[in-house]
C-alpha positions in Angstrom: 0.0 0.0 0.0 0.8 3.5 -0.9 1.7 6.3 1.8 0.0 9.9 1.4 4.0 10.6 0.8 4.0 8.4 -2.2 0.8 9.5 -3.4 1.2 13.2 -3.3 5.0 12.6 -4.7 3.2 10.7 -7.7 0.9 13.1 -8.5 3.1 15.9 -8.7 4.4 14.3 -11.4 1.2 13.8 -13.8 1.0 15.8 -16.5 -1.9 18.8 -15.8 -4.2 17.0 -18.1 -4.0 13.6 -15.6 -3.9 15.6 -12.1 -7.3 17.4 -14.2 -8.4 13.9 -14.3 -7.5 12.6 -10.8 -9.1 16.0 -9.6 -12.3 15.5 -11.2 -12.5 11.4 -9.9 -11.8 13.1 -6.5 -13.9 15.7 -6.4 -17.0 13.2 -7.8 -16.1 11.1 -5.2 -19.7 11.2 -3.0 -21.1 8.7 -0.5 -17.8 7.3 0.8 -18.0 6.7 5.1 -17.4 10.3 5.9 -20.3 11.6 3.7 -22.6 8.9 5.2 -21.2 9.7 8.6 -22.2 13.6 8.4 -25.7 13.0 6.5 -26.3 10.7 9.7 -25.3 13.6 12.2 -26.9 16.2 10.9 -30.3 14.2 10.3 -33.0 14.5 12.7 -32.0 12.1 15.6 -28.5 12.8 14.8 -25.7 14.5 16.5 -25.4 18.0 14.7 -29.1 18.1 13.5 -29.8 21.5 16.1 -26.7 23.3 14.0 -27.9 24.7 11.2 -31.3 26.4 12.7 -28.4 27.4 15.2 -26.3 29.2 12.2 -29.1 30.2 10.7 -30.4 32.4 14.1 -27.6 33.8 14.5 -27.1 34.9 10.9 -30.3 36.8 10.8 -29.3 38.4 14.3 -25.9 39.3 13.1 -24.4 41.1 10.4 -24.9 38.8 7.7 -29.1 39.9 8.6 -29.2 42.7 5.7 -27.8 39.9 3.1 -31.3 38.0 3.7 
């Protein structure tokens, strides 16, 4: 198996067009463990779920309130 080491050392030396390419297989990359994880947190039930009403309060009573 490959270290981060290796795999950083081996991508700086892809051509632009092939890190464009490793970019874009990375960037697609969607319901791996992590993303499952934080859809379960912020849920109803989960962990997080009271954040976002919580960002959203105090957005409007900040001054971020005029941007709404």
């Amino acid at each position: 198996m490959s270290t981060v080491q290796e795999i950083q050392t081996a991508i700086e030396k892809l051509s632009l067009s092939e890190r464009g390419q490793i970019a874009k297989w990375f960037n697609g990359w969607e319901g791996d463990d992590w993303d499952k994880q934080m859809a379960k947190d912020f849920d109803p039930g989960g962990h997080y779920e009271h954040i976002p009403d919580r960002v959203n309060d105090e957005i409007k009573r900040g001054p971020l309130a005029d941007l709404l």
